[in-house]
N, C-alpha and C positions, 0 to 999 in steps of 0.2 A: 100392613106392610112392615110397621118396626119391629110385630114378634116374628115374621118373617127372617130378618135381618139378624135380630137376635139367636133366633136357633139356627141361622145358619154358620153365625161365630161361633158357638158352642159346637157347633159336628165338628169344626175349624181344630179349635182346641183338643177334643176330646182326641181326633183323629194324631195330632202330633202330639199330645201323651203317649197315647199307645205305640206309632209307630218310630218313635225315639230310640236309634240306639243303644241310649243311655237310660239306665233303669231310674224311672223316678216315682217319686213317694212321698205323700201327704198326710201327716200328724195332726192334730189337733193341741191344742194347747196343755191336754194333758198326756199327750206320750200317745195315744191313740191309733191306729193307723187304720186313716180312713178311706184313702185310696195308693193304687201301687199299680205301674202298668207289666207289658208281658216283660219288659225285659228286665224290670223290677226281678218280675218272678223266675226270667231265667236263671240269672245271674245269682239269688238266695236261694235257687231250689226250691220253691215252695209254691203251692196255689195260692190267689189271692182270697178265697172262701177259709182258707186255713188262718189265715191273720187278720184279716179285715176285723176292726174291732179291737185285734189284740195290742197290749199295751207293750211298748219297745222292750220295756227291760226285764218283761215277763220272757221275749226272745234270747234274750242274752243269758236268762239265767235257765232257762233249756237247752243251752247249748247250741241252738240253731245261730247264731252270731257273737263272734268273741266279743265286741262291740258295739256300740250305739251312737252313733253321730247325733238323734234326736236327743238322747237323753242328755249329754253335755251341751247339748244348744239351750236344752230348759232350764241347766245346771245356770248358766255360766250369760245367758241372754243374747249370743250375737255367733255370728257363723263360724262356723267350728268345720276341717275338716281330717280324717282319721283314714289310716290304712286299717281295713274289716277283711279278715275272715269270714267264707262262708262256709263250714265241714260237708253241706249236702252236697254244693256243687265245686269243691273246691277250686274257687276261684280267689284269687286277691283283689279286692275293690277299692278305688279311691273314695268315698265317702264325702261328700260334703254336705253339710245340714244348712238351711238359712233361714233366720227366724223371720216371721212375718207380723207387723203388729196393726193394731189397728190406729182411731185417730185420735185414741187417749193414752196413744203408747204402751196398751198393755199387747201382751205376746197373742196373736191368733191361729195361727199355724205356724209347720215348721214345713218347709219343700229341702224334702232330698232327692242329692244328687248323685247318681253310685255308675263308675266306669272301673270298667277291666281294666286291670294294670297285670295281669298276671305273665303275659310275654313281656312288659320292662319289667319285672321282680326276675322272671326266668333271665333275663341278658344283664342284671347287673348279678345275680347269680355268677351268670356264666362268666362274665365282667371281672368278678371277685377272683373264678377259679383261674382264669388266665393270669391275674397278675403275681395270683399264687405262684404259677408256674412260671412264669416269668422271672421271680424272686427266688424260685429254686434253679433256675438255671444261670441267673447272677450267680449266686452261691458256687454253684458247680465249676461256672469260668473263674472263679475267683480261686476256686481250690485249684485250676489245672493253671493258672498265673502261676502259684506260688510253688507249682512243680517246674516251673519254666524257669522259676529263678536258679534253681541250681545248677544250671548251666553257668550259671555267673556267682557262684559260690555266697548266693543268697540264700540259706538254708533255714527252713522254718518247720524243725521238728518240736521243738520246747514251745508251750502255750506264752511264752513269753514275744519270744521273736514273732510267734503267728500274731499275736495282737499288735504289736509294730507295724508290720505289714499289711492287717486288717485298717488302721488306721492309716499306712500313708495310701493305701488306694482308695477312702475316703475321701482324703484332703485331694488326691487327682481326680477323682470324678467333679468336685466343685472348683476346680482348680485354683485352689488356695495359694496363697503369696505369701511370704515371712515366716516361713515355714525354719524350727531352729532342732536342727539335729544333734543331740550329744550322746556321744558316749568316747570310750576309751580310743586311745588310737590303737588302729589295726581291726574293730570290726566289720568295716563297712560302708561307712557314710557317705563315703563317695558313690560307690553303688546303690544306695539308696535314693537318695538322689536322683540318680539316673536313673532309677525303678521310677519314681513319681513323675517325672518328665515324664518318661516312654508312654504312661497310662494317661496325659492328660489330653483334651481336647485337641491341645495345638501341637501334639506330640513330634511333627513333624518339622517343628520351628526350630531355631539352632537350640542344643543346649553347651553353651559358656563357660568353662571354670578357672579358677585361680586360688590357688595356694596361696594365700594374706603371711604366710610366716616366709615363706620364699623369695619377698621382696624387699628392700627396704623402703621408707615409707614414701621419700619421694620419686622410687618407680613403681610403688605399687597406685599412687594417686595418678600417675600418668597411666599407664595400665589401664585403667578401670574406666578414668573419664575420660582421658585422650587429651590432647593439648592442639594447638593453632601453630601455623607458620612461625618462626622464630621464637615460640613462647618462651625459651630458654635457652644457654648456652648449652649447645649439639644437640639442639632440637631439628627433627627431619624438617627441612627447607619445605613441605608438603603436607607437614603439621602429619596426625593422628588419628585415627578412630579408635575411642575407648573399647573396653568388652561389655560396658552398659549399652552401645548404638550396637556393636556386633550381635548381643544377647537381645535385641528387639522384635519381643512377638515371641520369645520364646524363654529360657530359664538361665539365669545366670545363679552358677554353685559359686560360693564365698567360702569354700575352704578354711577352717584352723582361724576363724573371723577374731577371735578371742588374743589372738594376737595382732591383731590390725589397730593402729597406731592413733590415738587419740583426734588428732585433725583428719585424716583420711574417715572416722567414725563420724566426724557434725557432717562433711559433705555424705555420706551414706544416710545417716539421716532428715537429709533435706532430699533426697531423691525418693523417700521412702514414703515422704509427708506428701509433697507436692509432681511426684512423679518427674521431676528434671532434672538437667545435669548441665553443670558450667566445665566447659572444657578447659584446661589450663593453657592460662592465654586470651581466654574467649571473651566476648563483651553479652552474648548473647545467649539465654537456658536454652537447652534441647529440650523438647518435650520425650520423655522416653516411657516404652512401655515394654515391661518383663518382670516377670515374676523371680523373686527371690528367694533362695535355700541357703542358708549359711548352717555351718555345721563347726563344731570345735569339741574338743578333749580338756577346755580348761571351764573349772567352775568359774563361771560367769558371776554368779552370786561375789567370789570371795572377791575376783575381782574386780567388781562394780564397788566393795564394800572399801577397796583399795586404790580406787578413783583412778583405776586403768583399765575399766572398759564405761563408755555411758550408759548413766541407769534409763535414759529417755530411748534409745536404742535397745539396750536388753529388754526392755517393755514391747517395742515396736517389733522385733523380732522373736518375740515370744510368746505370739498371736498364736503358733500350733508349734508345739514342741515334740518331739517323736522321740524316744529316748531305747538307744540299742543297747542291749544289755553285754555287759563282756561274757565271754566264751566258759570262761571257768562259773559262770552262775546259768547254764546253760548247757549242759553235758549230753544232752538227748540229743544236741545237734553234732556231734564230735563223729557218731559213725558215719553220717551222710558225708560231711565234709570230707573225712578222712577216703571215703570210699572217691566222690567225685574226684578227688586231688590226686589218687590213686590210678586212674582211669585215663584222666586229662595228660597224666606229666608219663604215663608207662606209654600212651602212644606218642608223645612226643619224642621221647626217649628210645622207640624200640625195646620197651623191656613189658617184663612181666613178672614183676613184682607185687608182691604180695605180704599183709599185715595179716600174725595171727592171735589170736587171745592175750598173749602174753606181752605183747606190745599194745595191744587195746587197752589192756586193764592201764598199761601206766598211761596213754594218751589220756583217759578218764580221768585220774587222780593228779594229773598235771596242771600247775596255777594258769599257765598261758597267760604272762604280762602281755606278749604282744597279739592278742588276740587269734582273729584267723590268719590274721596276716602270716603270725610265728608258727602258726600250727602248717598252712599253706608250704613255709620255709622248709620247715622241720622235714615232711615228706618229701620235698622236692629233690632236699641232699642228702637224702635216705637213696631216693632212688638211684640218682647220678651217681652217687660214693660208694654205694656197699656195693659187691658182687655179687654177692649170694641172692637168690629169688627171694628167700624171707629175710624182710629185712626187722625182725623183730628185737636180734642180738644187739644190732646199733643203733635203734629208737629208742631201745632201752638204757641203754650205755650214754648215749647221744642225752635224754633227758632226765637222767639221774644225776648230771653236772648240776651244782649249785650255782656256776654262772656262766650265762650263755655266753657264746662266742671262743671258749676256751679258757675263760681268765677265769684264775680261784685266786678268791684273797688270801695273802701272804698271812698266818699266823703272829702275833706280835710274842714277841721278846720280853721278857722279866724287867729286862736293864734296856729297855729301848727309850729312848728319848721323847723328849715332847713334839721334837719336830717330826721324829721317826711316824710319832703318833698322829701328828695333823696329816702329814701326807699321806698313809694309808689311808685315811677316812675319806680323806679329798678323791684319792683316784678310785675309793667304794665307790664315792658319791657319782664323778666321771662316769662311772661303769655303766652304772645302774642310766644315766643320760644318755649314752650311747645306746642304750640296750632300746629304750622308751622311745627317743627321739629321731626323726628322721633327717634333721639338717640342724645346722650348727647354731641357725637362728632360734628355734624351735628348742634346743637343748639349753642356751642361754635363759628362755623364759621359765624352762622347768627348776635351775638350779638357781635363778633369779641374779645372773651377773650378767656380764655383758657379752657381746658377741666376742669381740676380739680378746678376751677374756677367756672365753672358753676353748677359741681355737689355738690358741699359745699353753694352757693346761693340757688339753688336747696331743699336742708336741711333745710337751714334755714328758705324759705320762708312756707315750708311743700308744695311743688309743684313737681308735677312726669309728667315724658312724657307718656299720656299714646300710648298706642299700637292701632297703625290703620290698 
């Protein structure tokens, strides 16, 4: 009755060897391979009359398996398992080898385990190509963006400006925060800006801005955090909402930051640390959330080194810096501009006006202090002023002036005086301020005097900023 019982466990066995999905295989402790069922053999392609006996790594080095699951299990004493190649039946097999020992510990057999993986290698294949494609069609929306921006006279012909741009639609797909943009005034930054907002997640959120040189310091601090019922005298009886509560959930621009006034800069950096804001007046933080862009034209460095901007602040906004190159280090972008600006202001204008070589070439070799902005300019009162369809004679004439707006420095005198001598230099200086700056406030930090200072010079010399 118990060999009864016994052979009837053994058919048991034998039967789910063979009729096992999964191809399985029996080693011997020296590499041997003593048994293998069918789907052992389906799966290697092989009969088991063909191998029975043979030693594993005598298959590998015929090329019938790139691999041996057995032979690093004998290697190495403990289960091992291996992606194998089979060339007869190419298939791709999970491999798992498991050593078997006896009750003195040494190695007795080795049982493999071998499944088809060759539909998941085919779908992470397939897996791989899709995100190929995927990552080529990023690419592609990314190139037809940066066609979209010249509608907004965001032009990215020079590998310069493309990398600007590659980088701030970056910094908006994670939608980064302290984001600090510099370059010259007149390239852009403001639009920039408003580029990175439009592309981010919450795109749809307000985006906020303020010019920091356009205020003085105690309406730019009310401004920005907003104040309570009576917090001051002619304060609205209704008290405030700052543009940090209005900019909530979505992006607040900090404009020309480089001139924002040393106490308006500790509360900036404590909204930056801890994400709140005390209203003036208030007994109680807001908690506020928005992400921040500040952008400015003045070296931060010289003035951090001059202890009017904070270095704990320039650190904290200098998390992702994006730097626009000025327009005269950038010349591949001068025809798109000059073309869109052309297009833009001839239908606003009802004309049809037209630039040809001879005005291009000088647009090219032209410094452009005021960036796009002055190049923007340039064409616009080209269009409106000249009569003629080509307006090349007056672009040319227009930018051959050594100082814009019509002023040429007065020559000096043999026998002129020392005072003859400061005030020329002084209304050089004026000029060149007006020319650069956009407000009175902004022109005081460039020539480093004071406001009411500059706008009584200003008078004197009969010189105005004009509007760009």
């Amino acid at each position: 009755m118990k060999d009864n019982s016994s052979q009837m466990i053994m058919t048991y066995l034998e039967t789910i060897f063979n009729r096992s999905a999964d191809g399985l295989m029996i080693c011997d402790a020296e590499g041997k391979i003593l048994k293998l069922n069918k789907a052992a053999e389906i799966l290697n392609g092989v009969k088991a009359s063909e191998v029975l006996g043979k030693d594993v790594r005598t298959l590998v080095k015929e090329g019938q398996i790139d691999r041996s699951a057995t032979q690093e299990v004998l290697e190495t004493k403990r289960q091992v398992s291996v992606i194998q190649t089979t060339p007869r039946s190419e298939y791709t097999l999970l491999v798992t080898g498991t050593p078997v020992f006896d009750d003195h510990h040494n190695l007795s057999f080795v049982v493999v385990n071998e499944r088809d993986i060759s539909l998941i290698e085919g779908m992470r294949k397939q897996l791989a190509l899709v995100r190929q494609e995927s990552e080529k069609i990023k690419d592609e929306l990314t190139e037809l963006t940066l066609l979209e921006l010249k509608e907004n006279n965001i032009v990215a012909q020079s590998d310069s400006m493309k990398q600007t741009l590659r980088l701030a639609l970056k910094l908006s797909a994670i939608n980064a925060s302290n984001i600090l943009i510099q370059g010259e005034s007149g390239t852009g930054k403001g639009l920039l800006a408003k580029f990175i907002h439009k592309h981010r997640a919450g795109s749809k959120m307000p985006f906020i801005q303020i010019n920091c040189a356009a205020l003085p310091e105690n309406l730019l601090e009310a401004e920005l955090f907003g104040y309570t019922k009576g917090a001051f005298t002619g304060a609205s009886e209704k008290g405030k909402i700052g543009l940090f509560e209005l900019a909530s959930g979505g992006t607040l621009f900090l404009d020309e930051i480089g001139e924002m006034s040393i106490g308006v800069q500790a509360k900036l950096l404590k909204y930056l640390d801890d994400h709140e804001i005390m209203p003036i007046g208030g007994i109680t933080p807001k908690k506020i959330d928005c992400s921040i862009i500040a952008a400015t034209n003045r070296d931060l460095d010289t003035r951090t080194f001059n202890k009017k901007f904070r270095l704990d602040l320039f650190h904290r906004l200098n998390t992702f810096t994006l730097l626009i190159p000025p327009l005269r280090n950038r010349p591949e972008d001068i025809f798109e501009l000059v073309r869109i600006t052309l297009k833009k202001y001839n239908k606003q204008y009802n004309r049809r006006a037209r630039i040809g070589y001879k005005a291009f070439d000088k647009l090219q070799t032209y410094d452009f202090p005021g960036n796009v902005r002055e190049l923007v300019n340039i064409i616009k009162q080209a269009i409106v002023m000249c009569d003629r369809r080509s307006l090349d004679d007056y672009l040319v004439k227009a930018l051959s002036k050594t100082k814009p707006f019509g002023i040429k420095a007065q020559p000096m005198e043999e026998n002129s005086s020392l005072a003859d001598k400061i005030r020329a230099v002084e209304k050089e200086m004026l000029v060149q301020a007006a020319m650069k700056c956009r407000t009175t406030r902004e022109a005081a930090g460039f020539l480093g005097i004071s406001q009411p200072s500059v706008v009584r010079k200003f008078k004197k010399h009969g010189i105005s900023i004009t509007t760009k």
